[in-house]
C-alpha positions, 0 to 999 in steps of 0.5 A: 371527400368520399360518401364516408365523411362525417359532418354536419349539414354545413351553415350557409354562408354569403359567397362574395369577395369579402371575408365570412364567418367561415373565413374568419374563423378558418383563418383563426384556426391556422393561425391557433395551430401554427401558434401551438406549434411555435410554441411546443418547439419553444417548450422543447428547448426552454432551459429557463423554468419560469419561462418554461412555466408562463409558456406552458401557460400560453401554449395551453389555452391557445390549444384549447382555444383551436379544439374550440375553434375546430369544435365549432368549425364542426358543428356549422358543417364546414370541417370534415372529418374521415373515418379510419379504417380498419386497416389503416389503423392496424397499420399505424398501431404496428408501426408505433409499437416497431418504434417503441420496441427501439426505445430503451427499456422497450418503450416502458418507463423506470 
């Protein structure tokens, strides 16, 4: 990563074969983010209301679980984070607006 990243002086942890805090806790926030995206496709495609509803459910508290996990990733050091640049995100943003020009309505809701 480049001089610009953001973090924060990371936890040293013990180097050895077996498994630490940092491991463990990478390991749980894979494991969150291929949960949540598992369940947006459910959520995408749910027909059933009730289901949809108990999912939803589910899908909410294992997102606010990986932005806790991450949070906390962050503050021992050991997640790092790029600045965007100008540039960058001025590039993105005409991207997404040449995208919503192509929706119906031009994007706006009626």
């Amino acid at each position: 990563m480049s001089n610009n990243s953001i973090s924060n002086q990371p936890t040293q942890v013990e180097k050895n074969p077996s498994m630490n805090d940092r491991d463990f806790i990478n390991d749980l926030l894979a494991t969150e983010k291929y949960m949540t995206h598992g369940y947006d496709v459910f959520l995408n495609e749910a027909s059933h209301m009730g289901l949809y509803k108990d999912v939803l459910d589910m899908y909410t508290e294992t997102q606010n679980l990986q932005r806790h996990l991450y949070n906390l990733m962050f503050q021992e050091g050991w997640y790092k984070v790029e600045p965007a640049q100008a540039q960058s995100l001025q590039k993105k943003a005409q991207q997404f607006s040449g995208y919503r020009d192509q929706l119906p309505y031009g994007g706006n809701v009626q």
